[in-house]
N, C-alpha and C positions, 0 to 999 in steps of 0.2 A: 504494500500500500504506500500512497504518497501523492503529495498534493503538486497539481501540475497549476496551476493556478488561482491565484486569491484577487479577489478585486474589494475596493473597499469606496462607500461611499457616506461619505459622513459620519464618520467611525472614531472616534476621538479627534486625533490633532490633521485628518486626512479628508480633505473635503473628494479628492475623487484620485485613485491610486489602481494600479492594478499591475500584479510581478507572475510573471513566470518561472515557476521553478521547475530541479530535474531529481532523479532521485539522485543519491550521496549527498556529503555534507554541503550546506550551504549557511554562508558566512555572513551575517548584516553588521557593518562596521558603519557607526558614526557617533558622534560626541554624546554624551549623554542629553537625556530632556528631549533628546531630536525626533522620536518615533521608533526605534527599532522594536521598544517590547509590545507597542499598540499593534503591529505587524501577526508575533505571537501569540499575542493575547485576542486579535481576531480566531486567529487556528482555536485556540483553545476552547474558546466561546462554541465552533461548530463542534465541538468533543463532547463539551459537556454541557452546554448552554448555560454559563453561567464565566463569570472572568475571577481568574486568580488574583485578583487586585481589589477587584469594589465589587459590594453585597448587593449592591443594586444596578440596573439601566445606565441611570438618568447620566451617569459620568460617562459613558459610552458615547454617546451621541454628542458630536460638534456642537459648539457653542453657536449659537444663531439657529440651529435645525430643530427638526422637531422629529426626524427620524433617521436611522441608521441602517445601511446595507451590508451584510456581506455575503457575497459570490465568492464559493468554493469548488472547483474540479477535482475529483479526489480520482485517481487511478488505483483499481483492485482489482486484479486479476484477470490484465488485459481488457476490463471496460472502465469506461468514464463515465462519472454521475456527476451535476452537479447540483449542489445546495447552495439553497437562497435562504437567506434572514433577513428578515424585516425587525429591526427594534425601535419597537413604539415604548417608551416610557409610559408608566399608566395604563399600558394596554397588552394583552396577548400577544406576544411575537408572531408574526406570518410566515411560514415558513413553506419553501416548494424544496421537491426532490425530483431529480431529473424536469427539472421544469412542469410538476403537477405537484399543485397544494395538496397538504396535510390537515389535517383537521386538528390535528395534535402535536405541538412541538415535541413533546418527548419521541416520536416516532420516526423522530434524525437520527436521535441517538444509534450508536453504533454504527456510521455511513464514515466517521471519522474516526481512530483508534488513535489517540493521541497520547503520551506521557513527558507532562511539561516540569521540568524541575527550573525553582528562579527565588532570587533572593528570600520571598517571602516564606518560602518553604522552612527557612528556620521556627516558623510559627509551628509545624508539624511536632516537634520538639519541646519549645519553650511557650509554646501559646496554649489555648485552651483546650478540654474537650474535645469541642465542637469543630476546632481545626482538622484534629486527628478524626474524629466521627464522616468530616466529607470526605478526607482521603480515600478510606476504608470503601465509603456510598458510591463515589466516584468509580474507582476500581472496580468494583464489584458490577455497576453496570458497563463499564466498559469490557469487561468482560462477559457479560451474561444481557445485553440489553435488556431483557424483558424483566431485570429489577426495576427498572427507571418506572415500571407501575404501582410495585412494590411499594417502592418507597413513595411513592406519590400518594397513594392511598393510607398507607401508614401516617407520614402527614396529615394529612385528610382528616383523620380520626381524632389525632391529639390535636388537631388546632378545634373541631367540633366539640370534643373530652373537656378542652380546657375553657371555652367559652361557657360552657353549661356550665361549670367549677366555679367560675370566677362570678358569673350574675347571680346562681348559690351563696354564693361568699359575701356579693354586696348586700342582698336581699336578707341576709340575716344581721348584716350591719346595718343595716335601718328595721329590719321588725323584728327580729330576732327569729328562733328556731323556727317559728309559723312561717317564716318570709322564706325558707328555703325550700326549693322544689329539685328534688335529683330524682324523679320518678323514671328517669330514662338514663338513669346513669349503670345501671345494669349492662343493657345493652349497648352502650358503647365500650366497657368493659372488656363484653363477649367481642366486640371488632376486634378492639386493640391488641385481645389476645391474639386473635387470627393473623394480623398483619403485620406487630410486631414477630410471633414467632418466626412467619415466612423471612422478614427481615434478617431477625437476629442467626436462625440460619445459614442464610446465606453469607453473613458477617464471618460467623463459626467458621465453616467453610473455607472462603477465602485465606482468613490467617494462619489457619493451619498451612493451604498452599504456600501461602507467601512468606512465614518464618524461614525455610531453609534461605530464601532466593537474601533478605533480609541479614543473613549472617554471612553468607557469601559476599555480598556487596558491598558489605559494613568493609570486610577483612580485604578486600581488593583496595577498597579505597584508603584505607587507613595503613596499609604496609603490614598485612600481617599482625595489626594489633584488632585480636577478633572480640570476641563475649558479645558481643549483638544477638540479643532476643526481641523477642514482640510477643505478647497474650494480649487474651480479651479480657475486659474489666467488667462484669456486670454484679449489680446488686443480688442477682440472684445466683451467683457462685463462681466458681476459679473450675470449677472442672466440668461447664455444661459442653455438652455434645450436639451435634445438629440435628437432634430428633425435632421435629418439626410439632409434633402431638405432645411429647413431654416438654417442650416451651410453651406450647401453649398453657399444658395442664401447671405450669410454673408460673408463669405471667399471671394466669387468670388468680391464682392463689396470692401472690403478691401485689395483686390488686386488691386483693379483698382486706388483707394486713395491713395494707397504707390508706384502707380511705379514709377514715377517721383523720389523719394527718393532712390528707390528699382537699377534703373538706373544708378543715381549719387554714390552709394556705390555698386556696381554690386555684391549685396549680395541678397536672398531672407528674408525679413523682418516682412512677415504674415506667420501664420500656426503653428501646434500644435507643431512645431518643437523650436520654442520661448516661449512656455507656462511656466505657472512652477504651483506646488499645495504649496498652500499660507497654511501655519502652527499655529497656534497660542493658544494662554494658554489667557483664559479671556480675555482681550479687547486688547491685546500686542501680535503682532507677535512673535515668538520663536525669531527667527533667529537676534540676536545684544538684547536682552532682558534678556534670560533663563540663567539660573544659568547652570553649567555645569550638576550639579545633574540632573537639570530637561532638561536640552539637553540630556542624556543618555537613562534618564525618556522615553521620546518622540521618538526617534529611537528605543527602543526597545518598544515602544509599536506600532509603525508603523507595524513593523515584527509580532508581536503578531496578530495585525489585521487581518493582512495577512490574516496570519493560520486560526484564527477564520472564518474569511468571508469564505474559501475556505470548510473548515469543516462543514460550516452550509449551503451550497449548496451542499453538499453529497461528496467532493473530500477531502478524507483523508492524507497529505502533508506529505512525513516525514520534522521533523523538525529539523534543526541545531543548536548551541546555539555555536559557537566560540570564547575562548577564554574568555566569558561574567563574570562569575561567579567573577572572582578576580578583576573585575571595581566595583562590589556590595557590599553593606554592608551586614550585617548580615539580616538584617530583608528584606531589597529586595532579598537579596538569596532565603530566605525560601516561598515571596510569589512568586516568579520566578515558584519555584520549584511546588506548589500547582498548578499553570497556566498549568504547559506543562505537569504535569507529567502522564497523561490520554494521552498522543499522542502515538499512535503507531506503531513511531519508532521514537526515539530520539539521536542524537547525540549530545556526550556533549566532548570537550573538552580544558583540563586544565593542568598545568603547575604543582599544588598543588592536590593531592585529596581532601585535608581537605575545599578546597576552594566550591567543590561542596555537595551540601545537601543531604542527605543520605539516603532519598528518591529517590535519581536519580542514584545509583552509579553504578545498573545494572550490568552488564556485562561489566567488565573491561579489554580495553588494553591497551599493556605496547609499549608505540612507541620510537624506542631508532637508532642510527646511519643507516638510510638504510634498517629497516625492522619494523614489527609489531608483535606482539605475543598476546596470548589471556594466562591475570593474570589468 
């Protein structure tokens, strides 16, 4: 797989762009601030409909516009498809595939197999739950599309769960016990159990795949300094399994143990939506431990896994490497460079040429005020 063309139209800093790329590596060199990560971070947007940078639209879209394009060619297996995005701010993204609309953005997902590793990813480590919980969701339907409903519906649930909780919660802050109505909180209950197990699941799943790939990755990047592990972290135990029926029959039960609490705080307090994947280097969790070195270590070997795990189940990802090369030293540079440089399609860019190894310099562009040009 690999993107033979990206066109962008009103897309951050790019009122109308459009590059042709080829597979091997390809190099975007220009000063910082200038556009190269807006480039990647349209790719990534068609991967997973969402940007590694900002939680919402509205920053996507040129200043002056009121919407945003991006045209994608993606090359798989000797045919060409292309995806189209519409981003409306406030509204439903549009999206066509092969030039016939969807009814449903999620049903891009997986037209794109992407794994973007970039500065921010130090958040995968030192940031919240919630960082490490999309990695995990991300992945997962990149790898398996037909989570992206999964988890769509599991949403679905706790944001319905949590609204009934909370007008609960006020309703008995002004009349007290009488004012509270959770006549239907049973049966949202019964949902959450259904879709968080299917979720948690498939979480299970996955980390068990991806631990080995995880301590391979850590130990390539780091020079042989290994102990990289990864678990799942749930309230409801260190040793659940991916039975799909015995998560439920566990969920539903620790639903029933929190709602008295779940009540008094008219939050929902069980489900994969509180999890997080526990990190750690020999007997020390990363996270308040790791040197920065090996917090960099560790995120970019999280990404690497990725890749690997996705490759070694037959889905060839293009890969991104943002900005990375000038956080490395010389000798993670060049085993960086050994890792990726078999992927075929890579994008790398950088601020400096001389920062990226010289095996990777491929085909170069030059990204300067508002446009891109092929060195």
């Amino acid at each position: 797989m690999y993107v033979r063309l990206l066109e962008l139209v009103d897309f951050r800093s790019y009122a109308a762009v459009a590059v042709e790329f080829e597979p091997g590596p390809s190099v975007l060199i220009g000063p910082n601030a200038i556009g190269k990560t807006n480039l990647v971070e349209a790719l990534g947007y068609v991967a997973t409909l969402g940007s590694h940078r900002v939680a919402t639209d509205a920053p996507l879209v040129r200043a002056g516009a009121t919407s945003a394009v991006i045209r994608c060619a993606i090359v798989h297996d000797g045919r060409e498809l292309l995806v189209e995005l519409a981003i409306e701010p406030g509204k439903a993204n549009r999206v066509r595939l092969g030039r016939s609309p969807l009814s449903r953005a999620r049903d891009v997902l997986g037209a794109l197999r992407l794994v973007l590793f970039a500065p921010e990813d130090l958040s995968l480590v030192r940031g919240d739950p919630a960082d490490r919980r999309r990695y995990l969701d991300e992945l997962l339907v990149a790898r398996q599309p037909r989570y992206a409903g999964v988890r769509a519906d599991y949403e679905r649930v706790v944001k319905q769960r949590n609204a009934l909780l909370r007008t609960a919660y006020l309703a008995r802050k002004v009349g007290g016990a009488r004012g509270a109505d959770l006549s239907t909180l049973d049966v949202w209950d019964a949902h959450l159990a259904e879709h968080g197990a299917a979720l948690l699941a498939g979480r299970l799943e996955l980390c068990a795949a991806l631990a080995p790939h995880v301590a391979k990755a850590y130990d390539a990047v780091a020079a042989g300094r290994g102990g990289a592990a990864i678990g799942y972290r749930s309230p409801l135990g260190e040793s659940l399994t991916a039975d799909r029926t015995a998560l439920r029959e566990s969920l539903a039960a620790a639903l029933g143990e929190a709602r008295l609490s779940e009540v008094e705080r008219g939050v929902t307090l069980i489900g994969p939506h509180r999890d997080d994947l526990a990190l750690s280097l020999g007997p020390l969790p990363v996270k308040g431990y790791a040197s920065h070195g090996e917090s960099w270590s560790f995120a970019l070997a999280l990404r690497l896994a990725a890749y690997d795990l996705l490759r070694a189940e037959g889905i060839e990802p293009v890969l991104v490497l943002d900005d990375v090369f000038a956080e490395l030293d010389a000798g993670r540079r060049e085993r960086l460079a050994e890792l990726v440089g078999r992927a075929t399609q890579l994008f790398v860019t950088c601020a400096v040429e001389a920062d990226v190894p010289r095996s990777l310099l491929g085909t170069r562009y030059t990204v300067s005020e508002g446009g891109v040009s092929r060195a």
